[in-house]
Backbone bond lengths (Angstrom), bond angles and torsions (degrees), N, CA, C in turn:
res aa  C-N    CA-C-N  psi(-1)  N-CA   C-N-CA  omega(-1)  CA-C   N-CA-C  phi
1 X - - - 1.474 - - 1.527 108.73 -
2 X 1.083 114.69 140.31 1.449 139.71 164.57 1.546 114.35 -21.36
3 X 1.609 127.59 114.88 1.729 100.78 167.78 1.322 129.54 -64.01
4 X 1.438 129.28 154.77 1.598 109.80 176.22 1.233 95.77 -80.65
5 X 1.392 154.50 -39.11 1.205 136.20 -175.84 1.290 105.86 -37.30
6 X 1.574 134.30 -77.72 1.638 123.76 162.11 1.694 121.63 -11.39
7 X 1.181 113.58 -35.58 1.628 112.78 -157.38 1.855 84.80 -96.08
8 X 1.161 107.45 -43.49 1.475 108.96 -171.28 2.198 111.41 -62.18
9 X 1.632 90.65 -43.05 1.795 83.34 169.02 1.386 118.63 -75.78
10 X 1.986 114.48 -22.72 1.811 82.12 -179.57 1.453 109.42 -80.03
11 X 1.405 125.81 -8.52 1.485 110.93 -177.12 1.381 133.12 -109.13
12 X 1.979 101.58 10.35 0.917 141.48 156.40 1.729 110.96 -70.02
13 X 1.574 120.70 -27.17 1.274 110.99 -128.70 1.766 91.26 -138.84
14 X 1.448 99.03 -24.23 1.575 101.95 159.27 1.546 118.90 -135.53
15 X 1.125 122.30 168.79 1.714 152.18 159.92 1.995 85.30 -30.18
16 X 1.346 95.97 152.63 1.559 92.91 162.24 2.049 106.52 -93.96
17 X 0.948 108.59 -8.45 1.812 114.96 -175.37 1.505 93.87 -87.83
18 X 1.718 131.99 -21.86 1.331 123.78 163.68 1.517 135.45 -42.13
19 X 1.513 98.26 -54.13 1.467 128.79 -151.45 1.965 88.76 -66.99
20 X 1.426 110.08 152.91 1.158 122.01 157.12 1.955 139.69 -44.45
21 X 1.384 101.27 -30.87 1.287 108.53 159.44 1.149 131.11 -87.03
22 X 1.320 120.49 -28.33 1.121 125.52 171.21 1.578 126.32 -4.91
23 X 1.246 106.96 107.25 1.795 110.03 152.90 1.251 121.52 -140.47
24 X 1.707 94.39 131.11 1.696 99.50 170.26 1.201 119.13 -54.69
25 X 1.358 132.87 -33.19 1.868 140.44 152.84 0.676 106.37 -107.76
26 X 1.484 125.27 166.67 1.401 136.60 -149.58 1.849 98.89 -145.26
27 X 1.666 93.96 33.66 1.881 112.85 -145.62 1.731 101.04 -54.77
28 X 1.406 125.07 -9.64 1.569 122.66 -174.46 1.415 118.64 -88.55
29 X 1.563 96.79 -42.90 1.742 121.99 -178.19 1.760 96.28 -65.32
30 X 1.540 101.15 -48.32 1.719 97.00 -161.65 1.682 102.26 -57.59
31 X 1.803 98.60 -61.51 1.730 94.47 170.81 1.793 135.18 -26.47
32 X 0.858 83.08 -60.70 1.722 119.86 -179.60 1.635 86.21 -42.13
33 X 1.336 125.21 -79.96 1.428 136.94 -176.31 1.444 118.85 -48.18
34 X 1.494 103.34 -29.48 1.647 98.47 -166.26 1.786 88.47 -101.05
35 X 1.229 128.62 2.80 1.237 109.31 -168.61 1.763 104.78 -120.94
36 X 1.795 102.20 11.34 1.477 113.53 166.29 1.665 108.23 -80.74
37 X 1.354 108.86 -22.73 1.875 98.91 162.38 1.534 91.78 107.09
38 X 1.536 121.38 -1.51 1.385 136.00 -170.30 1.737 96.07 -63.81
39 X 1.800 119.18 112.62 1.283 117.89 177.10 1.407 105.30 -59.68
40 X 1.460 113.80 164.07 1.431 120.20 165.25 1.680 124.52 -46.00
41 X 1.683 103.58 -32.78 1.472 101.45 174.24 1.754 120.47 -85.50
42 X 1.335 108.53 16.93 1.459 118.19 -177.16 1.749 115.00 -56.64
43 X 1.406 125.33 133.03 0.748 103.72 152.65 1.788 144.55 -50.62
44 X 0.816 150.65 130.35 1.499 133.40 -173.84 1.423 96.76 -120.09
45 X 1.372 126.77 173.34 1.493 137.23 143.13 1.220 104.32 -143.55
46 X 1.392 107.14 161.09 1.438 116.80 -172.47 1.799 98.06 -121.62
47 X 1.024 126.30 99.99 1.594 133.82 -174.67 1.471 108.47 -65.68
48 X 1.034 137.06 104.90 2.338 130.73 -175.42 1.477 105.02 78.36
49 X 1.733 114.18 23.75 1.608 106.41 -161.07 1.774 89.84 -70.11
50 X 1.067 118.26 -43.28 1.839 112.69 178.81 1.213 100.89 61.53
51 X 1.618 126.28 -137.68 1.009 155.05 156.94 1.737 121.15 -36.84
52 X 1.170 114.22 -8.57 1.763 123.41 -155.24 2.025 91.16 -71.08
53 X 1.298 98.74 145.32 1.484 96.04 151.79 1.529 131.70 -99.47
54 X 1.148 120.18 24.43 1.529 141.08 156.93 1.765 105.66 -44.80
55 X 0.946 115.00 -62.11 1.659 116.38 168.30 1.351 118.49 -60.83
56 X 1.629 128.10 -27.11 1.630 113.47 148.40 1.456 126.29 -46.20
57 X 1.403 87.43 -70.90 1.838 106.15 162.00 1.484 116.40 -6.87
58 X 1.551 88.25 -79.37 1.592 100.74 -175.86 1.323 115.78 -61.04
59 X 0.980 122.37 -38.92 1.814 124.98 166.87 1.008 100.23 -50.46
60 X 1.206 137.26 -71.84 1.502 119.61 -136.38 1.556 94.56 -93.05
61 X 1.189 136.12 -29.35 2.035 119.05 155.33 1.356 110.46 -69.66
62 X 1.232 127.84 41.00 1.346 123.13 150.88 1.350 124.12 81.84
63 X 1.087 115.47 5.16 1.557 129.09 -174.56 2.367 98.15 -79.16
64 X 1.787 91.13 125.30 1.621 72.46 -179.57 1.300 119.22 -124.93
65 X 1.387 122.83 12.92 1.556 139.96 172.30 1.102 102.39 -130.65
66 X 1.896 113.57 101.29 0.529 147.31 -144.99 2.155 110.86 -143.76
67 X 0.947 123.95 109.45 1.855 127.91 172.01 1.373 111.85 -123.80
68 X 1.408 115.77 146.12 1.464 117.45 172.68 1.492 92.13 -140.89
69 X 1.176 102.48 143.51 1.551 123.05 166.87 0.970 122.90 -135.42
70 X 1.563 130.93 141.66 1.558 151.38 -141.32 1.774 98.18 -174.45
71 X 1.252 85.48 139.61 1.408 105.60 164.34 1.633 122.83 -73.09
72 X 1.296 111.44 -15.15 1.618 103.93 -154.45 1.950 93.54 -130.20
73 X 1.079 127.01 93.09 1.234 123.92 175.70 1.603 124.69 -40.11
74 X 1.419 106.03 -29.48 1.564 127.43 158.51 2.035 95.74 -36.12
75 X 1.146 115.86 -69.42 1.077 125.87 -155.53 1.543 110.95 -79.91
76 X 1.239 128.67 -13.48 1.242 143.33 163.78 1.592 124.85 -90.14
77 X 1.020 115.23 -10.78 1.661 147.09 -169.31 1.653 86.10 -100.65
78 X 1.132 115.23 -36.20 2.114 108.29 -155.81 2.097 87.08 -109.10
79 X 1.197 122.69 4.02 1.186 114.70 152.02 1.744 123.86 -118.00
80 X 1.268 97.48 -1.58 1.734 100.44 170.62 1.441 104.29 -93.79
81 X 1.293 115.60 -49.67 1.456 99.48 170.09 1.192 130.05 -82.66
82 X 1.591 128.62 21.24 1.465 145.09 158.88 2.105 97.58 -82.17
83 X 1.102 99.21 -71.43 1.625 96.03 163.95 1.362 143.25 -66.93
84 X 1.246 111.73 20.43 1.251 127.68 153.72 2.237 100.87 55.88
85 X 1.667 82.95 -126.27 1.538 98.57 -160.03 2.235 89.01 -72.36
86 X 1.214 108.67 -24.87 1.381 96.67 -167.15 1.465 117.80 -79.59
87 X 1.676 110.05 -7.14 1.525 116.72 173.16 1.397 117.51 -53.04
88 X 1.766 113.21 -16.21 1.453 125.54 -179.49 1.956 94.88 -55.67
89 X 1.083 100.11 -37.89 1.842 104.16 -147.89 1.432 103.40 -81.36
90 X 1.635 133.10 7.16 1.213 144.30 -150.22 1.531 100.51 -120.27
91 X 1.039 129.10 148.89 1.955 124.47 137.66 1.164 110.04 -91.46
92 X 1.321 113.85 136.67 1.281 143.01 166.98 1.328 117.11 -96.42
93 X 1.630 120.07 101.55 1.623 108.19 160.37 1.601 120.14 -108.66
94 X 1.393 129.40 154.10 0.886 119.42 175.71 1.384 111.01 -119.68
95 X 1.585 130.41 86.58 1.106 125.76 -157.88 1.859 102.78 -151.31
96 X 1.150 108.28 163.77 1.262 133.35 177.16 1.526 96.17 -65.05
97 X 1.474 135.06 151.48 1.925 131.92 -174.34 1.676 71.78 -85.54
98 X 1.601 135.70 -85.93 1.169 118.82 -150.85 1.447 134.02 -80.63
99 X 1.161 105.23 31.13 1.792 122.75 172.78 1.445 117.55 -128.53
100 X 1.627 110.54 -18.14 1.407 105.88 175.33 1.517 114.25 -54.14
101 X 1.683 115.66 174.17 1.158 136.55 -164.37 1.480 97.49 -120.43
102 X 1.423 123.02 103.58 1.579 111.94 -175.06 1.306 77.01 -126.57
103 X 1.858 98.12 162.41 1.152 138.03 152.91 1.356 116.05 -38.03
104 X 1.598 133.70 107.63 1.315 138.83 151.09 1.901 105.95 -11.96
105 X 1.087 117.09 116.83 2.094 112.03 168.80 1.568 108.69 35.94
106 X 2.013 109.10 40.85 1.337 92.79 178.53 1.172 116.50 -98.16
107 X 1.596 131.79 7.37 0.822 121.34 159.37 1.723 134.09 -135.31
108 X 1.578 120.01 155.78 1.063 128.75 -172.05 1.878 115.51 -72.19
109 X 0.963 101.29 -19.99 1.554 103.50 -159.47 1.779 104.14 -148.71
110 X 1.295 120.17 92.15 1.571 123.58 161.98 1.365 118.83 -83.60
111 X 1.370 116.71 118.13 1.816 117.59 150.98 0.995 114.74 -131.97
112 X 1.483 88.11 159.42 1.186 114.58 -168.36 1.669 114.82 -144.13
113 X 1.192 105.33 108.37 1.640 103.64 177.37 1.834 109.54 -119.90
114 X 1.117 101.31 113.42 1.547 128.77 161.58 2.043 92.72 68.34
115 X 1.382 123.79 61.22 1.455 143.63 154.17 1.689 95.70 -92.39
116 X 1.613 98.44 -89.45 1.407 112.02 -169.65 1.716 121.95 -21.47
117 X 1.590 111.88 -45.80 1.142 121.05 -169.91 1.779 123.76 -58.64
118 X 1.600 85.06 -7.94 1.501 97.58 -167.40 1.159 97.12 -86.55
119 X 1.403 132.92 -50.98 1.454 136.63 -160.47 1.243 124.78 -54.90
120 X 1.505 128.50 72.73 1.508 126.79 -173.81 1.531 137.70 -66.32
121 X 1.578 107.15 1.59 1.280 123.68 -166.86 1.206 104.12 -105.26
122 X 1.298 131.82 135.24 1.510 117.33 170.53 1.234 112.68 -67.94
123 X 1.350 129.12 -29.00 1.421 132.65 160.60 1.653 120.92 -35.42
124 X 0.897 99.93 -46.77 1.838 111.46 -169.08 1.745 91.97 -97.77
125 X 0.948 140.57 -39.15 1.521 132.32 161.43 1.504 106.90 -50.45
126 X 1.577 133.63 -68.62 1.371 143.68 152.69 1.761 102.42 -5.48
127 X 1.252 121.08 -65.02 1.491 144.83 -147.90 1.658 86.22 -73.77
128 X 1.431 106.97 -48.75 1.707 119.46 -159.22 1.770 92.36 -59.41
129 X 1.289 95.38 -78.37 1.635 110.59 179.19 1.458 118.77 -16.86
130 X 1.206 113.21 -46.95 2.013 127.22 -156.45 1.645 97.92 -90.01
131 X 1.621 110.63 -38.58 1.270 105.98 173.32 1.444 111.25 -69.08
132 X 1.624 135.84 -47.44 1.216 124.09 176.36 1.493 116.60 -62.50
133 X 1.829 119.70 -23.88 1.537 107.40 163.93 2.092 117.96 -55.55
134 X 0.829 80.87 -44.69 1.632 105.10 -165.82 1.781 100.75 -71.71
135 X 0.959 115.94 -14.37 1.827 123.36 -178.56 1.086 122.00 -104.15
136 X 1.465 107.75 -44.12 1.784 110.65 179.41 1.305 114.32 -116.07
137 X 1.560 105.17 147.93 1.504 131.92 -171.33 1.764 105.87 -25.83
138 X 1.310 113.78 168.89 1.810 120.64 146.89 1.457 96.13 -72.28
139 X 1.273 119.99 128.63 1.725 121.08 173.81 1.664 125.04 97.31
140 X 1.693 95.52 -9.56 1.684 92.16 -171.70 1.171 102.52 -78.44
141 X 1.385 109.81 -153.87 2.012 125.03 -149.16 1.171 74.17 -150.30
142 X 1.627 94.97 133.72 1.729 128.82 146.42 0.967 136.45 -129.27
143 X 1.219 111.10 118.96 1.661 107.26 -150.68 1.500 90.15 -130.96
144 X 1.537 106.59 119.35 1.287 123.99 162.97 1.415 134.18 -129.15
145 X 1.402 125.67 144.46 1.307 131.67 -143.08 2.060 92.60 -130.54
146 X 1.529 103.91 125.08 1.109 105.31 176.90 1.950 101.67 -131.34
147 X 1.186 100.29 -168.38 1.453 99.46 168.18 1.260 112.82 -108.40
148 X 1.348 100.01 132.04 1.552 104.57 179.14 1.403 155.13 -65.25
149 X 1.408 146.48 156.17 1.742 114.68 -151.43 1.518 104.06 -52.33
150 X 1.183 127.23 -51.58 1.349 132.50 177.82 1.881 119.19 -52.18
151 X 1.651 98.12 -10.13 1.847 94.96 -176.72 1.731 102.63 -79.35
152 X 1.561 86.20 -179.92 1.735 100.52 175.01 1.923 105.12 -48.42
153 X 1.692 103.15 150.48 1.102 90.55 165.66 1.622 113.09 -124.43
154 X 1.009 99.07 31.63 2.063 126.45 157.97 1.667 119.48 -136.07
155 X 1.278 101.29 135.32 1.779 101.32 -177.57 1.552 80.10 -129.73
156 X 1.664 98.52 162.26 1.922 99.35 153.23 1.480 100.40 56.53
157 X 1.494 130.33 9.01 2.037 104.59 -171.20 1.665 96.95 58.69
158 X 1.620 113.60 35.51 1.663 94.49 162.04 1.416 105.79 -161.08
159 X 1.729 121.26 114.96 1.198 128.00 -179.28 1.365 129.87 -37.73
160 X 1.194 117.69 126.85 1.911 118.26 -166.36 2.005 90.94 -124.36
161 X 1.475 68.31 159.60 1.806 75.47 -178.76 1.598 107.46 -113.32
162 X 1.347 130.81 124.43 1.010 138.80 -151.07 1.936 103.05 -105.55
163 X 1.135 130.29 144.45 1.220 146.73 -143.39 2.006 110.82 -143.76
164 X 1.616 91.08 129.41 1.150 86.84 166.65 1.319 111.32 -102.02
165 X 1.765 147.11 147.65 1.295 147.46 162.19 1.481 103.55 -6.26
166 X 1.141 120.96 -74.86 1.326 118.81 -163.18 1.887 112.13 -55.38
167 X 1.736 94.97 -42.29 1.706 89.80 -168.06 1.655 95.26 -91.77
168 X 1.308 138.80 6.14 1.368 116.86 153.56 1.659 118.08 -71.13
169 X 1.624 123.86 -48.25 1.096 114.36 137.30 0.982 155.98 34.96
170 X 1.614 112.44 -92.87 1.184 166.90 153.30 1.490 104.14 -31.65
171 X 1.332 111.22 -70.10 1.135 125.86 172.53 1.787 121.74 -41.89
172 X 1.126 103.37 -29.52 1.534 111.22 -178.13 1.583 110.00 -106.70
173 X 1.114 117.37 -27.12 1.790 132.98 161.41 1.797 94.55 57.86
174 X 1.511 91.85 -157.87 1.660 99.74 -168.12 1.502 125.88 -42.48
175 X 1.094 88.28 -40.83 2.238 65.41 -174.62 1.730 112.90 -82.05
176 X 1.501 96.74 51.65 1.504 104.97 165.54 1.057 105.92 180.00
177 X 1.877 116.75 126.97 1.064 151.80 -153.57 1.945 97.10 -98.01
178 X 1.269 128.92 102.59 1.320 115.04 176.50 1.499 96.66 -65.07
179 X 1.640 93.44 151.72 1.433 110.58 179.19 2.054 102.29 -103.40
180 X 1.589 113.25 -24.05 1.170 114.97 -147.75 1.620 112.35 174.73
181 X 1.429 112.56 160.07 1.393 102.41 154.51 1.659 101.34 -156.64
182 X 1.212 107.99 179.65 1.934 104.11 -178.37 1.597 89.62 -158.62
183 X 1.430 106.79 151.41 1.544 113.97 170.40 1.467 98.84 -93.23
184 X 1.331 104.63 -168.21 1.382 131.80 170.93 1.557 125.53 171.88
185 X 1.568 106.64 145.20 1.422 114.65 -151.08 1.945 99.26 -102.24
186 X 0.890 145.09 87.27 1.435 131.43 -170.55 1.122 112.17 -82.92
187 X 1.519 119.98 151.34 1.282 125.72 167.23 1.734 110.59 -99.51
188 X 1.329 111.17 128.84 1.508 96.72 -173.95 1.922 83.53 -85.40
189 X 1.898 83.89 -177.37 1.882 83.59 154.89 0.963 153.11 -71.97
190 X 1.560 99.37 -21.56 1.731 92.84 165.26 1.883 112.35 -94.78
191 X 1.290 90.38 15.98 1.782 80.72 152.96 2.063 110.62 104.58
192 X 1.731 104.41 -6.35 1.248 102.12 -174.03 1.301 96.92 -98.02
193 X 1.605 114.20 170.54 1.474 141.74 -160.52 1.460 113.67 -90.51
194 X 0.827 148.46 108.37 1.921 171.59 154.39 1.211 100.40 -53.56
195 X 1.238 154.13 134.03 1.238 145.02 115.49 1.100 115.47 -88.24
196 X 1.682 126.96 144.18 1.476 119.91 -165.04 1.833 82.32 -148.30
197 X 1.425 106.46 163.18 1.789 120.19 165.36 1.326 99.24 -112.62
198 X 1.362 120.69 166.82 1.165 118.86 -176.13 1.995 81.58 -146.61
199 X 1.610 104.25 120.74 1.524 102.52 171.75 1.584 102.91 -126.05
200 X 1.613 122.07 131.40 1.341 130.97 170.27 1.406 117.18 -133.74
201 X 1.663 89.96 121.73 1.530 102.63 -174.41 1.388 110.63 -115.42
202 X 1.417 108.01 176.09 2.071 99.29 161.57 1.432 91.27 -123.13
203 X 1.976 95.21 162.94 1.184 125.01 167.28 1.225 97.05 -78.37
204 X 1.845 108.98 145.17 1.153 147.52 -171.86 1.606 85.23 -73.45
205 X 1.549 102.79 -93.52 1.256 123.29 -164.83 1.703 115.73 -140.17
């Protein structure tokens, strides 16, 4: 896994509208979420949400339990003070995805856009998996977003492993029923092409 010192200088070190992922909407993830049937009082988390505006999003359609977690407080700092007085209404973690301390089935709804892709070890993929058993409901949605066989195969100056629908999947095996998957073409800021998968399944049990 990634150091946070790394995560702490790029968002220390640029704009959050700089960085390569960057989106002013987050218009696939939000869909994706509102069309899992997840009520407004759902738990959600946002897995590497950092800096993302996915947690505006979700605020302002009414969604009100609400967590994001990031490794780099840099990057959580540049979305609390983007949301002002409403950052009160959010959880904030600042933790590693496979070392955090979550809630036993506390939540209804996991995403994750471009975390997973980082994890090159089957060990730390292994690690990824057990925490999303151990986190989300019997029945919730996980919806995770990697780059696709055709995406970059470096982000950040740091090698990601790129996924087809089926072998992201794969990766999560039986106790989750895919519901779906969708591509998508991103534009970073300076203007080059992203390809990312987007796969959402539910927990079995």
């Amino acid at each position: 896994m990634q150091s946070k010192a790394h995560w702490e200088k790029v968002y220390s070190s640029k704009d959050e509208a700089e960085v390569s992922w960057f989106q002013e909407h987050a218009k696939l993830s939000l869909k994706l979420i509102q069309n899992s049937d997840a009520s407004k009082s759902a738990s959600i988390i946002d897995v590497g949400g950092g800096a993302s505006t996915l947690v505006d999003d979700l605020l302002a359609n009414g969604y009100r339990n609400i967590t994001v977690l990031d490794l780099s407080a840099a990057a959580l700092a540049k979305a609390q003070n983007r949301l002002g007085e409403q950052a009160s209404n959010v959880t904030w973690l600042e933790a590693n995805v496979i070392e955090a301390e979550y809630p036993h089935h506390g939540y209804d709804v996991w995403h994750d856009r471009a975390v997973f892709h980082f994890l090159n070890t089957l060990e730390e993929r292994q690690a990824y998996v057990k925490a999303v058993l151990y986190a989300v409901k019997p029945g919730g949605v996980v919806i995770v977003a990697t780059f696709a066989e055709n995406g970059p195969t470096m982000c950040s100056g740091l090698p990601v492993k790129r996924y087809s629908a089926d072998e992201l999947h794969e990766e999560f095996g039986e106790p989750f029923s895919l519901l779906g998957h969708e591509k998508e073409s991103h534009q970073t800021p300076d203007g080059s092409e992203q390809h990312f998968v987007y796969c959402f399944c539910r927990k079995l049990a």
